[in-house]
C-alpha positions in Angstrom: -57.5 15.8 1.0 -58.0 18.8 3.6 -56.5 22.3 2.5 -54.4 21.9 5.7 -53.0 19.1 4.0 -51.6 20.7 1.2 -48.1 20.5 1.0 -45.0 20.4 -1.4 -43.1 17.6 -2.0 -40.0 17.5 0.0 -37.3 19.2 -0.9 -39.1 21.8 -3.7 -38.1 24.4 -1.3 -35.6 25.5 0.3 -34.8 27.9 3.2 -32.7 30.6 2.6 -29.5 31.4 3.7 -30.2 33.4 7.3 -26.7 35.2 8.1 -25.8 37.0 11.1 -28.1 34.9 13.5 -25.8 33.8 16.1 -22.8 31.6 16.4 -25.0 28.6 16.5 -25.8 29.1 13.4 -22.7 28.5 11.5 -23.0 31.9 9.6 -22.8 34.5 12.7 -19.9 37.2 13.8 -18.6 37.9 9.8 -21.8 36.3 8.3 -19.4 34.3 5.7 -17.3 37.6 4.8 -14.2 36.9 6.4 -12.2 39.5 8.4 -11.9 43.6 7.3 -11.2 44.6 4.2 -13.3 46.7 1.3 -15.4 43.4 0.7 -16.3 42.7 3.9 -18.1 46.1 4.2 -21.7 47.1 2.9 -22.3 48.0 -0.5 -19.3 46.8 -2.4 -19.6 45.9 -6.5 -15.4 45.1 -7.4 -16.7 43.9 -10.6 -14.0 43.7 -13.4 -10.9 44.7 -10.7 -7.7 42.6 -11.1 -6.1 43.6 -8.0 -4.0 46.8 -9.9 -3.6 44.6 -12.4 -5.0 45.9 -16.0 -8.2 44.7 -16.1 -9.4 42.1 -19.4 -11.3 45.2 -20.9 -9.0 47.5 -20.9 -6.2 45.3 -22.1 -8.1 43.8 -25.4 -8.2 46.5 -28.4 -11.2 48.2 -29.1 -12.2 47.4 -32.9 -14.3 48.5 -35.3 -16.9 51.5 -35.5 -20.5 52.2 -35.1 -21.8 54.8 -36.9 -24.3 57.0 -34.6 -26.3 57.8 -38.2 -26.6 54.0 -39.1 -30.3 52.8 -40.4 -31.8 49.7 -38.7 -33.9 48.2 -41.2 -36.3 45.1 -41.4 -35.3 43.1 -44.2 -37.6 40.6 -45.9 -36.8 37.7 -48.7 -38.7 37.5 -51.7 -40.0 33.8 -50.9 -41.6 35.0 -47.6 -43.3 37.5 -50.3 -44.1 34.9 -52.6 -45.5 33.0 -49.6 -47.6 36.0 -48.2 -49.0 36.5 -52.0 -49.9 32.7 -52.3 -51.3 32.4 -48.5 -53.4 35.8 -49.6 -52.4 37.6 -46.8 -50.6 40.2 -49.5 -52.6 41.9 -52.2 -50.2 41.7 -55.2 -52.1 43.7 -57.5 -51.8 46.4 -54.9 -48.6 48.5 -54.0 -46.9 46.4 -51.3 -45.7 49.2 -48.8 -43.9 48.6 -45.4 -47.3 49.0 -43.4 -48.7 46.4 -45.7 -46.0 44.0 -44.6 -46.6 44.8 -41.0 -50.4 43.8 -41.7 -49.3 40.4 -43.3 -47.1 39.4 -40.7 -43.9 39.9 -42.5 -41.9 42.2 -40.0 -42.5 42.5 -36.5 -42.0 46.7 -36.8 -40.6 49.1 -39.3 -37.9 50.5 -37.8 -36.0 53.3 -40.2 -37.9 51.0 -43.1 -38.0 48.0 -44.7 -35.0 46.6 -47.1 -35.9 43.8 -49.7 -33.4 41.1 -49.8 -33.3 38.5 -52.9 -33.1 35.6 -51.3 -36.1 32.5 -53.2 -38.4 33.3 -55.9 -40.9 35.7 -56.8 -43.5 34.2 -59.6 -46.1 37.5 -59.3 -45.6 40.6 -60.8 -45.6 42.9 -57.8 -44.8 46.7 -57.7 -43.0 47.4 -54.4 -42.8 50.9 -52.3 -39.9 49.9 -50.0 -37.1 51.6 -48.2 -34.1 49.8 -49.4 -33.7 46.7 -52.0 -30.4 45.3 -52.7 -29.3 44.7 -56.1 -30.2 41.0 -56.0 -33.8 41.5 -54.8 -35.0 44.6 -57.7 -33.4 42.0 -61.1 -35.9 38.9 -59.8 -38.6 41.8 -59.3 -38.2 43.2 -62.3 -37.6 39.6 -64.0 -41.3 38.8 -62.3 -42.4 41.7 -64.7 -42.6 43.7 -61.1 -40.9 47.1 -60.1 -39.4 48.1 -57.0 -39.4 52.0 -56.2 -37.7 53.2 -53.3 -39.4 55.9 -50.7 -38.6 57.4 -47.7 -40.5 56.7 -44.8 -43.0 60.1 -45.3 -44.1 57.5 -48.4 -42.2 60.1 -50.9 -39.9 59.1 -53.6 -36.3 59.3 -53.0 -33.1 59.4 -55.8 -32.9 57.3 -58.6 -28.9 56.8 -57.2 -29.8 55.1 -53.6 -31.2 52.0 -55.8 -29.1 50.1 -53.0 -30.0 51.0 -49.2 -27.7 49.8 -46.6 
């Protein structure tokens, strides 16, 4: 094999479309854009125009709302936990905090905190310094002989009333 030999197989790539060369070429004159008209000029996007007609996203109803205030949280089950504390990449005897979580690989990034979610079984007794737990998640931790307290994300304790984030 010579490197003037190298080669790829047939087919693998093709030419592409060359417009505007000539009549001979199939695709000369209007280039494949037909005669006049707004689309047949430079620089046209039409995209989502019926022709007058009232376009789909305007005709469907616009639902719901999205708060601008709204907290993205991480949320993690208690049998990832459970599998973090057996796999010892969680130190139960320590506070688990949300940066602690980030070092064992159980979220990707904090966002506006992290939110414990009930879902498996927690056998250790672990006190946790979270954002958010639902209602579900602090009865097994405190079953586990555990506690859940909720902080803000300045690590600061926040009212006994949010029990229940998001």
């Amino acid at each position: 094999m010579k490197l003037n030999e190298l080669a790829d197989n047939p087919g693998a790539r093709k030419a592409r479309k060359r417009v505007g060369r000539g009549i001979g070429s199939g695709l000369g004159k209007t280039a494949g854009r037909g005669h006049k008209g707004q689309k047949s000029r430079s620089g046209v996007t039409v995209k989502g125009f019926e022709g007058g007609q009232m376009p789909l996203h305007r005709r469907l109803p616009k639902r719901g709302f999205n708060s601008i205030s709204r907290k993205s949280f991480s949320v993690v089950n208690l049998d990832r936990v459970q599998e973090a504390i057996d796999a010892g990449k969680l130190d139960a005897s320590a506070p688990v905090t949300a940066e602690a979580m980030v070092a064992a690989g159980l979220v990707r990034r904090i966002r506006d905190g992290v939110r414990l979610l009930g879902t498996g079984e927690l056998k250790a007794k672990v006190a946790f310094r979270l954002q958010g737990a639902s209602r579900a998640a602090v009865a097994a931790v405190e079953k586990a002989g555990g506690s859940v307290e909720l902080v803000g994300l300045d690590g600061k304790a926040v009212a006994a009333g949010a029990a229940e984030q998001g």
